[in-house]
Structures are given as structure tokens and as C-alpha cells.
C-alpha positions as a printed Julia matrix, in Angstrom:
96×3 Matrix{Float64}:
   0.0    0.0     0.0
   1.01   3.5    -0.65
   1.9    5.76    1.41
   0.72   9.6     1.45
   4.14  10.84    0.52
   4.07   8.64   -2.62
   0.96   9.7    -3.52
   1.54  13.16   -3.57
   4.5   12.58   -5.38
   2.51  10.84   -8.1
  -0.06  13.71   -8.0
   2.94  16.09   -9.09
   3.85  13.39  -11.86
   0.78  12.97  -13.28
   0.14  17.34  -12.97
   3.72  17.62  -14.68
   2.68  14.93  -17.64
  -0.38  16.74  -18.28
   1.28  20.12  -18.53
   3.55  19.08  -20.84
   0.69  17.17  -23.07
  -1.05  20.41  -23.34
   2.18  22.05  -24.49
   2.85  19.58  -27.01
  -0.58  19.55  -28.35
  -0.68  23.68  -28.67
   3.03  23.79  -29.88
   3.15  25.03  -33.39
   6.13  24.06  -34.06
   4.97  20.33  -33.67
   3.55  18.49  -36.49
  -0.13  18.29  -36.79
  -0.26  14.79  -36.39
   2.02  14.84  -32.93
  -0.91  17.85  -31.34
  -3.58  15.51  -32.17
  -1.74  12.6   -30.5
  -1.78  14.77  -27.27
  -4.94  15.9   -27.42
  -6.42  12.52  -27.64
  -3.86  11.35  -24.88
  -5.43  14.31  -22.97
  -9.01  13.5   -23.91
  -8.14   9.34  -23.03
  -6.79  10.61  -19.38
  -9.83  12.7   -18.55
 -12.2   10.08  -19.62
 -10.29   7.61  -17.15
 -10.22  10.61  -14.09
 -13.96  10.88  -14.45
 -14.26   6.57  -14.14
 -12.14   6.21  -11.15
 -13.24   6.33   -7.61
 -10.96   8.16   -5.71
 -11.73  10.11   -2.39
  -9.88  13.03   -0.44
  -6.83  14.41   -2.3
  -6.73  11.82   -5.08
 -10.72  12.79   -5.85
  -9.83  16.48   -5.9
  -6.54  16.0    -8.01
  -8.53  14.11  -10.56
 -11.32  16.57  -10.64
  -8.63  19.34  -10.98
  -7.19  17.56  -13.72
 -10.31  17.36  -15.3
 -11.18  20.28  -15.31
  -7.92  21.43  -16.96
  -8.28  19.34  -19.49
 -11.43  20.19  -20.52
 -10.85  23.96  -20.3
  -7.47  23.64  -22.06
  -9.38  21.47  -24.85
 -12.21  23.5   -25.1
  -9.77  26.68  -26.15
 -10.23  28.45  -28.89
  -7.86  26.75  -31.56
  -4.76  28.86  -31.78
  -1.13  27.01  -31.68
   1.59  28.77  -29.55
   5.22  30.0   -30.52
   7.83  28.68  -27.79
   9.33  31.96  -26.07
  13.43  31.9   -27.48
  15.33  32.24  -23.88
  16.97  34.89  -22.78
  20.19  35.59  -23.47
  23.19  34.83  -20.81
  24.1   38.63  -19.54
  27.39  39.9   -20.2
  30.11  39.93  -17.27
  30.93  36.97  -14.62
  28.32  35.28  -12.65
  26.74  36.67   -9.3
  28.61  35.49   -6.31
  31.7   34.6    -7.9
């Protein structure tokens, strides 16, 4: 049996996973075929959340999730550009 430390831990996984789904599926630089791929992983995983019975903190992380999903998929259609990183300042680093 788990223990609450593991799941939370696999609470943050499964938040993280999603994230990055929903990043995939609105990158434009991805091809078309990859964003649907995530977006039906997306859709698959909040079908599943809604099935399961969960109670206490896994039943509000799943409905959380849900909800996510369904408000990030519900969007109006617009892929995003990734944001180019800053560049490194000039000069040595702070505290050296």
C-alpha cells in the first residue's frame, strides 16, 4: 500500500505529464499529427479521471485535472510560438 508521501508525489507526476501534453498539443512548431496525438492522450486521461473512484486528495486531483483538461481542450484553436530564452548577460556570474 502507498503511502501519502508517494501519492503526492505521483499527484505532481501525473500534474507535470499533463502540462507538458497540453504544451505539445498547442506547440506550433509540432507536427499536426504529434498535437492531435496529445490531445487525444489528454481526452483518453480525462475520460479515465472521471471513471475512477478516488476520495480526499486523489478525488480532488482528478477533478482538478479534469477540469484542466477540458478547459485547455475547449480553447479556442490557436497554436503557440515557444518563447526563445533569454540571453546569458554579459560579465561573470553573481557570487563569484
Amino acid at each position: 500500500m502507498r503511502d501519502a508521501r508517494e501519492a503526492e508525489i505521483e499527484r505532481g507526476v501525473e500534474s507535470l505529464v499533463v502540462t507538458r501534453l497540453m504544451g505539445l498539443a498547442a506547440d506550433a512548431d509540432a507536427r499536426p499529427q504529434v498535437r492531435a496525438v496529445a490531445s487525444e492522450a489528454l481526452r483518453s486521461l480525462a475520460a479515465y479521471l472521471k471513471r475512477v473512484r478516488a476520495v480526499g486528495d486523489a478525488a480532488a486531483h482528478n477533478r482538478s485535472t479534469v477540469e484542466d483538461i477540458e478547459r485547455f481542450l475547449s480553447r479556442p484553436y490557436e497554436p503557440t510560438k515557444r518563447t526563445p530564452p533569454l540571453p546569458t548577460p554579459p560579465g561573470d556570474p553573481i557570487g563569484n
